[in-house]
Backbone as a chain_set.jsonl record, in Angstrom:
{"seq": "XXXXXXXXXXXXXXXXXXXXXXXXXXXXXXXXXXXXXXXXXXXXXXXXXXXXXXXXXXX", "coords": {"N": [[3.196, 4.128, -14.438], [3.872, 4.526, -10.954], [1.849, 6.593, -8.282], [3.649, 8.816, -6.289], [4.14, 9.026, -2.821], [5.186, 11.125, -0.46], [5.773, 11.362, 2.569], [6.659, 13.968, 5.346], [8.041, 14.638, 8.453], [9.01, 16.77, 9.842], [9.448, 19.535, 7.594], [11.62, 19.626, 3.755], [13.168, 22.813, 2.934], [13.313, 22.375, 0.411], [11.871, 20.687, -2.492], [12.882, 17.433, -3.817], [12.739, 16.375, -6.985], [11.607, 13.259, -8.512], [13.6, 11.726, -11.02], [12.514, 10.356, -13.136], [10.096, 11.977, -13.341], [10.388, 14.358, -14.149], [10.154, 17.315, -16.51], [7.696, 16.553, -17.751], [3.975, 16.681, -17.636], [3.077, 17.076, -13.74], [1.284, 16.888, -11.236], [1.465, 18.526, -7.989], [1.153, 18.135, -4.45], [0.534, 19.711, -1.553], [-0.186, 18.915, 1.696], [-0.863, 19.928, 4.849], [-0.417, 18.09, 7.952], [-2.655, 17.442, 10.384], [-1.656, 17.077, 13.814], [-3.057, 14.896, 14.878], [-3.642, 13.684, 12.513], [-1.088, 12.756, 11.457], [-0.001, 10.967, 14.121], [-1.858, 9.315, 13.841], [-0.939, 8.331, 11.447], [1.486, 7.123, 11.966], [0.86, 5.411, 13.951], [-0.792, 3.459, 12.154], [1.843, 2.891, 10.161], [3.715, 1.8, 12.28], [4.076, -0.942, 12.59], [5.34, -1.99, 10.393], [8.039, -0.594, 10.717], [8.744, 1.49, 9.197], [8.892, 4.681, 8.503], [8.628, 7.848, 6.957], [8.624, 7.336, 4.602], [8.45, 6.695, 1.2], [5.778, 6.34, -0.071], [3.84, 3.927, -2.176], [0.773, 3.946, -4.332], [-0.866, 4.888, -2.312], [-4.008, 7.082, -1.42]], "CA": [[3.96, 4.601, -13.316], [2.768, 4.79, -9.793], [1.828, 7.815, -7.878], [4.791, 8.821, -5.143], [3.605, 10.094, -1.29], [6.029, 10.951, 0.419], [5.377, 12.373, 4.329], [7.847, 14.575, 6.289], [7.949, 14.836, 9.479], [9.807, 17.862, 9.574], [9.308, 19.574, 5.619], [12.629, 20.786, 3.744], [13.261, 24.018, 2.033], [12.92, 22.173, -1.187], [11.765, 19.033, -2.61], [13.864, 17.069, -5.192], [11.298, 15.603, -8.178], [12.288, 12.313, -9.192], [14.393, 12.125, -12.653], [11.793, 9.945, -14.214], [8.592, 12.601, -13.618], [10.838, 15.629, -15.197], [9.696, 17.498, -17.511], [6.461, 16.057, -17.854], [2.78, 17.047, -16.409], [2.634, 16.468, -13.109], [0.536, 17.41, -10.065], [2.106, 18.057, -6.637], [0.068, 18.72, -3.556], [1.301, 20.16, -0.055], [-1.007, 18.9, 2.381], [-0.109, 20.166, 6.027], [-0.999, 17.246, 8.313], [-2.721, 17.647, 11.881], [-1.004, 16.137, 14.998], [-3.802, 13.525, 15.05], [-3.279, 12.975, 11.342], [0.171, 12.187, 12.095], [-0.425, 10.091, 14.857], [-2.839, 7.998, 13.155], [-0.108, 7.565, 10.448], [2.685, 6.363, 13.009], [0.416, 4.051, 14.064], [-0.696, 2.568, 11.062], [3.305, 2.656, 9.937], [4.52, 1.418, 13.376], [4.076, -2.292, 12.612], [6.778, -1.931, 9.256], [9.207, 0.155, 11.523], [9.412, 2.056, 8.263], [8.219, 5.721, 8.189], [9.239, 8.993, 6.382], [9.284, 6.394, 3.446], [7.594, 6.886, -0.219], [4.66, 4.965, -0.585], [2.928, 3.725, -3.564], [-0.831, 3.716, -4.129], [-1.628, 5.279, -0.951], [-4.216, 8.377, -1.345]], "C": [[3.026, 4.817, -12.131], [2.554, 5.656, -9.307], [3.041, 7.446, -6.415], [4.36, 9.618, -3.694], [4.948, 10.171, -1.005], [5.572, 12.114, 1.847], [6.865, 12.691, 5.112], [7.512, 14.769, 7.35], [8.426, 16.143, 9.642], [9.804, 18.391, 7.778], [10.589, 20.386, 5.44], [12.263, 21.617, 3.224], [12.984, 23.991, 0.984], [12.617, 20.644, -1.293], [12.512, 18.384, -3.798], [13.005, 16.264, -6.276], [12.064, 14.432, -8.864], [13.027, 12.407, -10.862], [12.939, 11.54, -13.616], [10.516, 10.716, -14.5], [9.08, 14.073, -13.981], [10.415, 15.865, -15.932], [8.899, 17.041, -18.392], [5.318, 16.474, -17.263], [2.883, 16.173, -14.986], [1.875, 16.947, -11.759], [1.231, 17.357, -8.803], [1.253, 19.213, -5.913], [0.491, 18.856, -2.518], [-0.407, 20.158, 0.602], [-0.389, 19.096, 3.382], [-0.929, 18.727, 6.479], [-1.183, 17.386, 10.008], [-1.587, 16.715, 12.607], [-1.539, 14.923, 15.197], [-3.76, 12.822, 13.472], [-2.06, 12.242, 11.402], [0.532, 11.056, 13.017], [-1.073, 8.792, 14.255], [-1.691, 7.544, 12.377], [1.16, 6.874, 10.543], [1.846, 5.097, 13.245], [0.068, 3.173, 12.856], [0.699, 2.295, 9.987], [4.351, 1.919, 10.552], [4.794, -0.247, 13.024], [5.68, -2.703, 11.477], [8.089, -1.719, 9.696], [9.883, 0.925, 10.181], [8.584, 3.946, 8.855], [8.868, 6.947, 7.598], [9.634, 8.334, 5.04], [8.322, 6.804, 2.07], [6.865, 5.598, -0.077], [3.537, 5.118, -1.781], [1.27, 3.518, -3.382], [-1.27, 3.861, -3.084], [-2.758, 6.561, -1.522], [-4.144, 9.266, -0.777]], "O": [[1.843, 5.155, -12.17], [3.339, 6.384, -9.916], [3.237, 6.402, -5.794], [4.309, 10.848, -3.673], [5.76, 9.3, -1.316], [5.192, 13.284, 1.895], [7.811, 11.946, 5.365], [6.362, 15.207, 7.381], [7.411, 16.746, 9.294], [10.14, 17.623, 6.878], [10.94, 21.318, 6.163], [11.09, 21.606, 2.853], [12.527, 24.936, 0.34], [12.937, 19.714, -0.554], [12.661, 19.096, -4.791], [12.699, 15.164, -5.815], [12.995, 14.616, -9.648], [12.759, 13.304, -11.661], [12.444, 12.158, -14.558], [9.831, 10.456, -15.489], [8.226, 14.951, -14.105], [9.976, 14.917, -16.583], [9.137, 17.025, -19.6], [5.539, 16.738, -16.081], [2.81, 14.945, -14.956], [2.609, 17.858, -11.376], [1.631, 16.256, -8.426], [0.853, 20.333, -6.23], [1.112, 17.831, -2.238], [-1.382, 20.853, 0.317], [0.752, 18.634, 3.354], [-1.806, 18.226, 5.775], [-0.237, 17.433, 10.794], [-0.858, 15.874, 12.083], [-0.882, 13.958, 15.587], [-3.838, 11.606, 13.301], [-2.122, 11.012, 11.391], [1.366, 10.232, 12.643], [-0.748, 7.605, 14.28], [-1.358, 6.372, 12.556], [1.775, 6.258, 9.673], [2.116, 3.979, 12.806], [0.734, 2.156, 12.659], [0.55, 1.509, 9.052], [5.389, 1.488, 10.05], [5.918, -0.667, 13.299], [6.664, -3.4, 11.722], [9.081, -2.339, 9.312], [11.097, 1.028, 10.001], [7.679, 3.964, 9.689], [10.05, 6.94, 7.943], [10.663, 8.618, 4.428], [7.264, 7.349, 2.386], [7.16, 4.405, -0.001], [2.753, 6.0, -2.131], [0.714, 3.005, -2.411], [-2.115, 3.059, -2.685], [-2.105, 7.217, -2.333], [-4.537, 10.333, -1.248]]}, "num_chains": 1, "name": "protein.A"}
């Protein structure tokens, strides 16, 4: 299985954990992300016209 990012632009109240990583070990990490982190990651997203999307094998 792959690892899941997902980036919010806005973060909700709660996060929903996929069905398939239930009740299993798993690690979840809340990184805040600067304004220039952010930035950087629009731009390197901008070309897809995807963003706020789950991505695989990113670190």
């Amino acid at each position: 299985m792959k690892p899941i990012r997902k980036i919010y632009q806005d973060a909700p109240d709660s996060i929903d954990i996929p069905e398939e990583l239930r009740h299993q070990p798993v690690e979840i990490i809340i990184w805040p992300l600067t304004q220039a982190e952010w930035s950087e990651l629009n731009l390197s997203t901008r070309h897809t016209g995807k963003r706020d999307e789950n991505l695989s094998n990113h670190a």
